[in-house]
C-alpha positions as CSV (number, residue, x, y, z in Angstrom):
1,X,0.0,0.0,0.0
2,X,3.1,2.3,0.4
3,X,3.4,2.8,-3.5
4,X,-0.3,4.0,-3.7
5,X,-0.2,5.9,-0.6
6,X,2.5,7.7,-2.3
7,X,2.3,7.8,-5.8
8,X,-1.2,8.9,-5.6
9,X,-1.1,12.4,-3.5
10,X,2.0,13.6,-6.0
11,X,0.0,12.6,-8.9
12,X,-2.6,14.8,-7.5
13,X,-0.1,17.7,-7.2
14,X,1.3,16.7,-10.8
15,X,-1.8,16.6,-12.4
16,X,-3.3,20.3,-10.6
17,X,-0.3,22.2,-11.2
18,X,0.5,21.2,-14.7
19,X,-3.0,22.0,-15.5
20,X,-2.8,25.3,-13.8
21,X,1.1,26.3,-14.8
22,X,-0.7,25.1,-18.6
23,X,-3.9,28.0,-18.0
24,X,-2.2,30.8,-17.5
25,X,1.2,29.5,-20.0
26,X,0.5,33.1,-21.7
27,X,2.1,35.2,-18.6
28,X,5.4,34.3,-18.1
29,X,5.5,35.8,-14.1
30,X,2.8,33.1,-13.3
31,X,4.1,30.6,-15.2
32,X,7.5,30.8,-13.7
33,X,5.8,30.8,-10.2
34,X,3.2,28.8,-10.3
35,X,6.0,26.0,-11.9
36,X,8.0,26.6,-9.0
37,X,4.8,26.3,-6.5
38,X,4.2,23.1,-8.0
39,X,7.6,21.8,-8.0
40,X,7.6,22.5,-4.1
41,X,4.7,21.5,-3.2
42,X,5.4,17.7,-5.0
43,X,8.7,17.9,-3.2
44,X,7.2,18.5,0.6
45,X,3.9,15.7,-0.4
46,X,6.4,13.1,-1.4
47,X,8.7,14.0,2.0
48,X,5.4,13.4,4.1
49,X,4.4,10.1,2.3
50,X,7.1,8.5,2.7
51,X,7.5,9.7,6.6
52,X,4.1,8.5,6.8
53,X,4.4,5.4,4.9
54,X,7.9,4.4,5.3
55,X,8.6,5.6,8.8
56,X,11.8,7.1,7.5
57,X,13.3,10.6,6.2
58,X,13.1,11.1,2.9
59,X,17.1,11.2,2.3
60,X,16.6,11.3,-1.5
61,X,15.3,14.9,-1.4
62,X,17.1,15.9,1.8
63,X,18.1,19.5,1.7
64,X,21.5,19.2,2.7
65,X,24.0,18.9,-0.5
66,X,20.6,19.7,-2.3
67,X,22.1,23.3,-4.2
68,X,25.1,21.6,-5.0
69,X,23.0,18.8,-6.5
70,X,20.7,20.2,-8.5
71,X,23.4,22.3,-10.1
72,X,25.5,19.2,-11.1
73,X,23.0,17.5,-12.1
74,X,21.6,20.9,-14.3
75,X,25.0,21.8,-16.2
76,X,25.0,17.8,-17.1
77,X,21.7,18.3,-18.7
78,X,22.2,21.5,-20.3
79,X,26.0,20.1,-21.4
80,X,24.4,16.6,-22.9
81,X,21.3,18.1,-24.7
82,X,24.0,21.1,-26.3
83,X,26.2,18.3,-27.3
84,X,22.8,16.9,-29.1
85,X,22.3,20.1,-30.6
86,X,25.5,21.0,-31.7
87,X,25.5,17.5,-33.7
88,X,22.6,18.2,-35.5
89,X,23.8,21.8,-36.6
90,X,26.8,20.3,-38.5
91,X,24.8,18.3,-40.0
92,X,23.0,20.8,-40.9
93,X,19.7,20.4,-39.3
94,X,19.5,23.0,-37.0
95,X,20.0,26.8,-37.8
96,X,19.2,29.9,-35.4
97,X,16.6,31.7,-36.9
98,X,16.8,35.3,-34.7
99,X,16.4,35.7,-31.3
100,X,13.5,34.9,-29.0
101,X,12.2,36.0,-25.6
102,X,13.9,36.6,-22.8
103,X,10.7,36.6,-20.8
104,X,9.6,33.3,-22.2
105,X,12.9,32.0,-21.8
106,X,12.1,33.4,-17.9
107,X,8.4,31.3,-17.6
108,X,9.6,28.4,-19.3
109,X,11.5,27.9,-15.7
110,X,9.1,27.6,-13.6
111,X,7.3,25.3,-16.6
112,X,10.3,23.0,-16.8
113,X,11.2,22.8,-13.0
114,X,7.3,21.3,-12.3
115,X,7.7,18.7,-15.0
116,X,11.2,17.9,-14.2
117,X,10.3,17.4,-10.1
118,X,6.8,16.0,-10.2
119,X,8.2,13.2,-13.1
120,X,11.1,12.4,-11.2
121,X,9.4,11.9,-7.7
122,X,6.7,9.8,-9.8
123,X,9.2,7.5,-11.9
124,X,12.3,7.2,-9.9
125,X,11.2,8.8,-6.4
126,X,8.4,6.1,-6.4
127,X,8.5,3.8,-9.1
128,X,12.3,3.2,-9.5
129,X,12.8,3.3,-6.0
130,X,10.1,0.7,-4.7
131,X,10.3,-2.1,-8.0
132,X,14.2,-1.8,-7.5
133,X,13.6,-3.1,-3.8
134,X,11.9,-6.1,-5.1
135,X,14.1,-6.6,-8.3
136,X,16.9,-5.2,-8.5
137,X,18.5,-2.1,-9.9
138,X,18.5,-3.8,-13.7
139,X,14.8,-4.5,-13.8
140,X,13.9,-1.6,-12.2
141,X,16.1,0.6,-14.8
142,X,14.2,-1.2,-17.4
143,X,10.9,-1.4,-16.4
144,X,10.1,2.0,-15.8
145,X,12.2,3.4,-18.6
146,X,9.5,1.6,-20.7
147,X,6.8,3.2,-18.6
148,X,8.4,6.5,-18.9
149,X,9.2,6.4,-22.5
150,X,5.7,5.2,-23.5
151,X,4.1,7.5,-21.2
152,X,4.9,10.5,-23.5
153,X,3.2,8.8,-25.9
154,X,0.0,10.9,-25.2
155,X,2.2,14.4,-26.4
156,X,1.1,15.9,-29.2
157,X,3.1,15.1,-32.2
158,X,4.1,12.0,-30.7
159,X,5.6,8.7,-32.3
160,X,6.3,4.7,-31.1
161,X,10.0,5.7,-32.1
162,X,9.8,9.1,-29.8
163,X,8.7,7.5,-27.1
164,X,11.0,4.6,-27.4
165,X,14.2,7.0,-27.6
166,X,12.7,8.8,-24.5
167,X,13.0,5.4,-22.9
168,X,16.6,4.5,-23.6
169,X,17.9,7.9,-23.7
170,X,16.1,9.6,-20.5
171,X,14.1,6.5,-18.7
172,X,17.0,4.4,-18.1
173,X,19.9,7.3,-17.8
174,X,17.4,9.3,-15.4
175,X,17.1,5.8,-13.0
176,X,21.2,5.2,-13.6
177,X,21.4,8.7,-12.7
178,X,19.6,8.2,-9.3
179,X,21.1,4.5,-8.4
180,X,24.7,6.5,-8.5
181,X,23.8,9.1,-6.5
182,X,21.2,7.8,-4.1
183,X,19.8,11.4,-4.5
184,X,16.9,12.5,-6.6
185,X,18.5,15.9,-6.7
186,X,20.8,14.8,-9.5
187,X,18.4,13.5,-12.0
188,X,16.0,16.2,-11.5
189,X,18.9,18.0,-12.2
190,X,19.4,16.5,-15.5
191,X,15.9,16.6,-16.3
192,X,15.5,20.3,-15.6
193,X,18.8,21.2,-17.8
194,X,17.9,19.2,-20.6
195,X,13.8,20.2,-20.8
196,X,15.5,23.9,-20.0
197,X,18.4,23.9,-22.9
198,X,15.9,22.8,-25.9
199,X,12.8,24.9,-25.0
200,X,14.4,28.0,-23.0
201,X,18.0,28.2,-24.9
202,X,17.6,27.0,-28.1
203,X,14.2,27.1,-29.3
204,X,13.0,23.3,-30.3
205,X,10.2,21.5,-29.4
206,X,10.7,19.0,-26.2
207,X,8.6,15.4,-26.7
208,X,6.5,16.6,-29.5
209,X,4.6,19.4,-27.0
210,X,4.8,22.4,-29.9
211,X,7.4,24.8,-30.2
212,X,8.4,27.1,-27.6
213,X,10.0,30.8,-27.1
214,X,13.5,30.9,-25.7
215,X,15.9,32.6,-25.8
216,X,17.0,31.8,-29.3
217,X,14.5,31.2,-32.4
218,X,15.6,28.0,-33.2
219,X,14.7,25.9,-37.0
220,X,15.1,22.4,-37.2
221,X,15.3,20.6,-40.3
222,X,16.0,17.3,-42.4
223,X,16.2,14.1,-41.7
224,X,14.1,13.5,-38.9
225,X,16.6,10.3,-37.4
226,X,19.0,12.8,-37.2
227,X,16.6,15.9,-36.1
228,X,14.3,14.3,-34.2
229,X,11.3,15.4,-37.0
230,X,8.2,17.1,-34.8
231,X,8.9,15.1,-31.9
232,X,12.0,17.4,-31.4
233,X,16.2,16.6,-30.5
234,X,15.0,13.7,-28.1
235,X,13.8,11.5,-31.3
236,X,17.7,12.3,-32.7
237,X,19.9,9.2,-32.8
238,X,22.4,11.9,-31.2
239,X,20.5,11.9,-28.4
240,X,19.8,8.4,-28.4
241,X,23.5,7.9,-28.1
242,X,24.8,10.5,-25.7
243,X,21.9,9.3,-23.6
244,X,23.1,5.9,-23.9
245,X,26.8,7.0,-23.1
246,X,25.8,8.9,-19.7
247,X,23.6,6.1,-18.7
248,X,26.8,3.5,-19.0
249,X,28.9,5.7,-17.2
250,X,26.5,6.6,-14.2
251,X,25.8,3.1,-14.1
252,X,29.7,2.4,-14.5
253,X,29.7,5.1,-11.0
254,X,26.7,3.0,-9.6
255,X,28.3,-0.1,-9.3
256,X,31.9,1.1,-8.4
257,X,30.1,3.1,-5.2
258,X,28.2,-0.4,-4.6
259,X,24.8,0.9,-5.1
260,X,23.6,-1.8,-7.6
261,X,20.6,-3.8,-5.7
262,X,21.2,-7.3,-7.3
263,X,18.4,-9.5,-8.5
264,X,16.6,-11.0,-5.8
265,X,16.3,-15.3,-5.9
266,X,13.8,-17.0,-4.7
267,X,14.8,-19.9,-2.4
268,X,13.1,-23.5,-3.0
269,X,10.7,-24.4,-0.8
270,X,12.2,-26.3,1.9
271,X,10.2,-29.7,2.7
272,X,8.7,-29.7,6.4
């Protein structure tokens, strides 16, 4: 009953504040804080639920070492999803079209930071966290990267293969990202720096949601295995591959810290 106790109350606050950080997406003030609201608010439910349900602290959103790692896990994010970008571009299938709004660049934090915090607490606060007790890290990884790849399939613009690069390049990386760290600052981190880099910096669409106004007008165009087509960068095989590169070496980092729950056995039955 822990998992519902839990994942239900921050699916309430996910749900309610990106519906209301969606209504009023036209004023970039109450975007930006009504997305931090949200983001907050998810943080201090899921800190409750698990007192209540657990009878423990919540260590993987303690606020100690939590500003240094948020910005870690941040500059990775913005670092891998640039790398993406700048891939693309000599290939010619991105171009910067003018500039865009700094205001909107502004907003777009406060809509990036609730998305980034209310899907991390759901998939790897929750999810990851509670299968990987029963299963181990592996299945865990798996599992919900599936889950968290196919549940963008209900974006606009979406595609099988966009949500199945979401899944290799982002599901599994996210959950290596938290089994290294045994924080969920990191990959919220990542989450927020990579939503925050396509939309707010350079302009493309993130998971087939429409384009955006950052700071730079960004045009993307081509071949859409390379460009990532309407879904956006994450549909890119770049992407696809950096996200596969991070995920080996926080997983690399996971098992040299010992923080790789192996595969649970079951034992025969022993005759009475």
């Amino acid at each position: 009953m822990r998992f519902l106790k839990q994942l239900v109350p921050v699916a309430l606050v996910a749900f309610a504040g990106g519906a209301i950080v969606g209504a009023v997406q036209g004023n970039w003030f109450l975007t930006l804080l009504l997305g931090l609201a949200t983001a907050a608010l998810a943080v201090f439910v899921y800190a409750r639920m698990v007192r209540w349900s657990e009878r423990r602290e919540p260590v993987e959103v303690a606020r100690q070492g939590a500003t240094r790692a948020l910005t870690r896990g941040t500059l990775i994010g913005v670092a891998l999803f640039a790398a993406v970008i700048v891939n693309i571009a000599l290939m010619g299938g991105y171009r910067i079209d003018g500039l865009g709004s700094l205001t909107g660049a502004i907003g777009l934090i406060g809509f990036m930071a609730a998305a980034a915090v209310t899907e991390e607490l759901l998939f790897r606060g929750i999810l990851f966290r509670i299968i990987e007790e029963r299963t181990g890290t592996w299945v865990a990884l798996a599992l919900t990267a599936l889950l968290f790849g196919l549940s963008h399939l209900f974006n606009p613009h979406a595609s099988l293969w966009g949500a199945l690069a979401i899944a290799i390049e982002a599901g599994g990386m996210l959950a290596a990202a938290y089994a290294a760290t045994r924080t969920l600052w990191v990959p919220i981190g990542v989450h927020f720096g990579w939503n925050f880099a396509a939309a707010g910096i350079f302009g493309t669409e993130v998971s087939g949601n429409g384009a955006v106004e950052g700071l730079l007008h960004g045009v993307t165009s081509g071949n859409a295995l390379l460009t990532g087509g309407e879904f956006g960068p994450e549909a890119s095989l770049y992407a696809v591959v950096f996200g596969l590169l991070l995920t080996v070496a926080f997983m690399w980092l996971a098992r040299r810290r010992g923080n790789v729950v192996p595969r649970r056995r079951r034992t025969p039955a022993t005759l009475a």
